[in-house]
C-alpha positions as CSV (number, residue, x, y, z in Angstrom):
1,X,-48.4,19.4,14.6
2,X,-48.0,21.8,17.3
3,X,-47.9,20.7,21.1
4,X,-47.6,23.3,23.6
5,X,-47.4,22.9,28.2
6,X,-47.5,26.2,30.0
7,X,-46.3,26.5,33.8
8,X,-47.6,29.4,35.6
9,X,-46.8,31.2,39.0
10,X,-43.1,30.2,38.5
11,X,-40.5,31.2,41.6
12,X,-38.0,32.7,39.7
13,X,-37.4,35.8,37.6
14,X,-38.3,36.3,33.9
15,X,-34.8,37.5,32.9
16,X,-33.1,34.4,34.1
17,X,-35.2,32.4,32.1
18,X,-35.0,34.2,29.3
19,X,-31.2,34.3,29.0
20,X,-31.6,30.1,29.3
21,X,-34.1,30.2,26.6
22,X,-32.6,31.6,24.0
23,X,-29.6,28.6,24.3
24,X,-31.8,26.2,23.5
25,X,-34.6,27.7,21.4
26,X,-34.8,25.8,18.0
27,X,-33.1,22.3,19.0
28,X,-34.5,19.3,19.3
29,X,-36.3,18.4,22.6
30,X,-34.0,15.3,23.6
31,X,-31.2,17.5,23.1
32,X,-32.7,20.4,25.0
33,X,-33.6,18.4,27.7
34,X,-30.1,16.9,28.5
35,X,-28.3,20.0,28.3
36,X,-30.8,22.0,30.8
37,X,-30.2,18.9,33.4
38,X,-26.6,19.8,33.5
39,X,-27.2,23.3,33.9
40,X,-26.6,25.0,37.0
41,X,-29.1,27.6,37.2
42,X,-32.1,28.0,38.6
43,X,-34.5,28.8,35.6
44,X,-33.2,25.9,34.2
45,X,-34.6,23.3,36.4
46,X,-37.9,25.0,36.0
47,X,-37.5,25.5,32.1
48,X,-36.6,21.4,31.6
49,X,-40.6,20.8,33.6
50,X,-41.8,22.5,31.1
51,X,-40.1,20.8,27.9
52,X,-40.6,17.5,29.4
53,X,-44.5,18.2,30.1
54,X,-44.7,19.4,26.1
55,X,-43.0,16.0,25.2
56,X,-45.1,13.8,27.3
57,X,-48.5,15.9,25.6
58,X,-47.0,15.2,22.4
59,X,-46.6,11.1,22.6
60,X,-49.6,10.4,25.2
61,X,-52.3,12.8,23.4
62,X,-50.7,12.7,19.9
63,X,-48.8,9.4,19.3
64,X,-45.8,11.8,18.5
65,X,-42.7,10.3,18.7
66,X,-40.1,12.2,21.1
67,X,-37.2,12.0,18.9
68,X,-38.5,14.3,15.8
69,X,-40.0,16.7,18.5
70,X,-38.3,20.3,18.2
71,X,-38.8,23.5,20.2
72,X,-40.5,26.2,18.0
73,X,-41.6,28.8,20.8
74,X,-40.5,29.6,24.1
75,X,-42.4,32.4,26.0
76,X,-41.7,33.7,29.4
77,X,-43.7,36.3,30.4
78,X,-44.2,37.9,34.0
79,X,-46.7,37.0,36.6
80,X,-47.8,38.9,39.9
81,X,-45.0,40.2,42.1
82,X,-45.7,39.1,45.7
83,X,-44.7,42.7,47.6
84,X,-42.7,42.2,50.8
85,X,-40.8,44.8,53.7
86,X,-37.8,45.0,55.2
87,X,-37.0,46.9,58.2
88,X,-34.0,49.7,57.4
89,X,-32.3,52.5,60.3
90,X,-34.5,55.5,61.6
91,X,-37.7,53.1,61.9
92,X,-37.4,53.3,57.8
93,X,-38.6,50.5,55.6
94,X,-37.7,48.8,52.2
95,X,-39.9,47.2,49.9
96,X,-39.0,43.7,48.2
97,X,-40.9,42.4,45.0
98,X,-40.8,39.3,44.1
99,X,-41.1,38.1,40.8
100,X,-43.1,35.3,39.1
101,X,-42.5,33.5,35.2
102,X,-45.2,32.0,33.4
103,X,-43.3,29.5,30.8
104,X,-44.8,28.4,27.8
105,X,-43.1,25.3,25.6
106,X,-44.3,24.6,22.2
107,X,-43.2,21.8,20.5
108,X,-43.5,20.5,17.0
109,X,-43.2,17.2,14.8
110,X,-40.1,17.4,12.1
111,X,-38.8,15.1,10.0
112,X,-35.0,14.0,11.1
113,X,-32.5,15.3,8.7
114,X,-30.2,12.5,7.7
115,X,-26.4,12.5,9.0
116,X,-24.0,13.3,6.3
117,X,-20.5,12.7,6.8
118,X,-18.7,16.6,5.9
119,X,-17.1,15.9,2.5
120,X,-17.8,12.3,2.2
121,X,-14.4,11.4,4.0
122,X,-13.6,7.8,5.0
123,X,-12.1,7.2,8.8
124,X,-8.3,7.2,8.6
125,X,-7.1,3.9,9.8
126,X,-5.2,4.1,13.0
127,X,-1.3,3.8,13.5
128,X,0.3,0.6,14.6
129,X,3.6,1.0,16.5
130,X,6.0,-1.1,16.4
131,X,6.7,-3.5,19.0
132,X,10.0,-2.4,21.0
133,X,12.5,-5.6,21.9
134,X,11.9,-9.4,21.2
135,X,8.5,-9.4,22.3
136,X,5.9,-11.0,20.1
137,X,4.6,-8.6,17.1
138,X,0.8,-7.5,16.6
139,X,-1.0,-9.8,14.2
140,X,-1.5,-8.6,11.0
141,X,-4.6,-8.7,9.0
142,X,-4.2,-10.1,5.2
143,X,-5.2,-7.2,3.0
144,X,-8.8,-8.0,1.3
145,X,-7.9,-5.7,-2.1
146,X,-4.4,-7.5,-2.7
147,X,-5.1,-10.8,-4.8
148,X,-4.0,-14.0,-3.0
149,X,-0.8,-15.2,-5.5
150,X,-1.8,-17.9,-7.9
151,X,-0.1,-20.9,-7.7
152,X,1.8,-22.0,-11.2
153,X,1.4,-25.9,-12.0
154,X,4.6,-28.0,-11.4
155,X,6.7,-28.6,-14.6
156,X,7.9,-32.5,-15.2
157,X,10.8,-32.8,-14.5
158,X,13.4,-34.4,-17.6
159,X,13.8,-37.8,-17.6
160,X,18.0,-38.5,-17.4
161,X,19.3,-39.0,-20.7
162,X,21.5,-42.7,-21.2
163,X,25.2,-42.1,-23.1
164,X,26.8,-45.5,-24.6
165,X,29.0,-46.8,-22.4
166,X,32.6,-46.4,-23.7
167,X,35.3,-49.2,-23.9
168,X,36.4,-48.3,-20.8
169,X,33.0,-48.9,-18.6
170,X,31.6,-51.6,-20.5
171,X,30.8,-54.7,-18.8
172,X,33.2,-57.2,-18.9
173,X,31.5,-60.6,-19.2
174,X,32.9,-63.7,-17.6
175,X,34.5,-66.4,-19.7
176,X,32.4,-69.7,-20.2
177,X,34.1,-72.7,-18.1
178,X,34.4,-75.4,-20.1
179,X,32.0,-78.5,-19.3
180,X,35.5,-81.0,-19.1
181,X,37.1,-78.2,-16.0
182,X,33.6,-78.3,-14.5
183,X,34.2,-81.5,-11.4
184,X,31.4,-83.7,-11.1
185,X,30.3,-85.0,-7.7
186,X,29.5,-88.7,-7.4
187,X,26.2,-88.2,-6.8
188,X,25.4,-86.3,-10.0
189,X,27.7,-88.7,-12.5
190,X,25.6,-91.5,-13.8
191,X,25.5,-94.9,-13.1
192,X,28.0,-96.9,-15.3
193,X,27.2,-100.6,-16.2
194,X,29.5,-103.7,-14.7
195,X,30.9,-104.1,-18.5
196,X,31.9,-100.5,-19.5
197,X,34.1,-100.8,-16.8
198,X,35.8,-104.5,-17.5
199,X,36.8,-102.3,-20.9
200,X,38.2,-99.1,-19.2
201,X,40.9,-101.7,-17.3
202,X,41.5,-103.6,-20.7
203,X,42.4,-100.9,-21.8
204,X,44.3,-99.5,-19.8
């Protein structure tokens, strides 16, 4: 659809409009309309009116959205020249014309054409230096594509194998007292009767 804004009776000359026009004839109108605010010339500021009143048609009379809006025609043609006089020597005198634009902006609803990356490339990842003296280094990210390292089970470990003991290390073992070397205390002997000992001093 087709959306159009004319300005008429323009201060400024065609030709300086013109040469703006054909910069920005074919683009889209958000585009246009940042690069003729940063322009310095005077058609400009009178050409960017116009592109903003076709883009304000467009979305309040059309429901248009302004970002798939894109200039299709741009026509500056020449309106009535306002004749003034100027005084020159010998009591001669000049004529000055001055020139009017009428600017007409039409505008029309595209599709946006989706952003392809030229030749498919991925970004390049961006350089680390290296950190100069005994300063801290940069962290470093674990690489996602490198498999963490499995861990392997631990083995038993052997249990110590026993040798015989040889002559030499065997244990000696103690000799067995005999019971007659062993003293007795008084209080462990037993009790002995009044007659076994009458026969221990006949004895004797």
């Amino acid at each position: 659809m087709e959306v159009r804004a004319t300005a008429k009776y323009v201060r400024v000359q065609p030709r300086k409009v013109r040469i703006i026009a054909d910069e920005i004839r074919g683009k889209y109108a958000g585009h246009a309309a940042a690069l003729l605010h940063h322009h310095t010339s005077k058609g400009a500021k009178s050409l960017r009116k116009v592109l903003i009143s076709a883009m304000a048609n467009a979305a309040e009379n059309h429901g248009l959205a302004p970002e798939t809006l894109k200039i299709t025609v741009i026509m500056v043609d020449e309106g009535p020249r306002l004749k003034r006089m100027i005084a020159k020597a010998m009591g001669r005198g000049a004529r000055i014309l001055k020139k009017t634009s009428h600017i007409t902006v039409v505008v029309e609803d595209v599709e946006p054409e989706a952003v392809v990356k030229p030749h498919g490339a991925k970004a390049k990842p961006r350089p680390t230096f290296a950190v100069k003296g005994g300063g801290p280094k940069p962290p470093t990210k674990p690489d996602e594509t490198v498999p963490p390292p499995v861990e392997e089970p631990a083995k038993p470990k052997p249990e110590p194998i026993e040798e015989p003991a040889t002559e030499a290390e065997a244990p000696v073992e103690a000799a067995p007292v005999p019971a007659e070397a062993t003293p007795v205390e008084a209080s462990d002997a037993p009790e002995e009767d009044g007659s076994a000992v009458a026969e221990k001093e006949e004895n004797a």
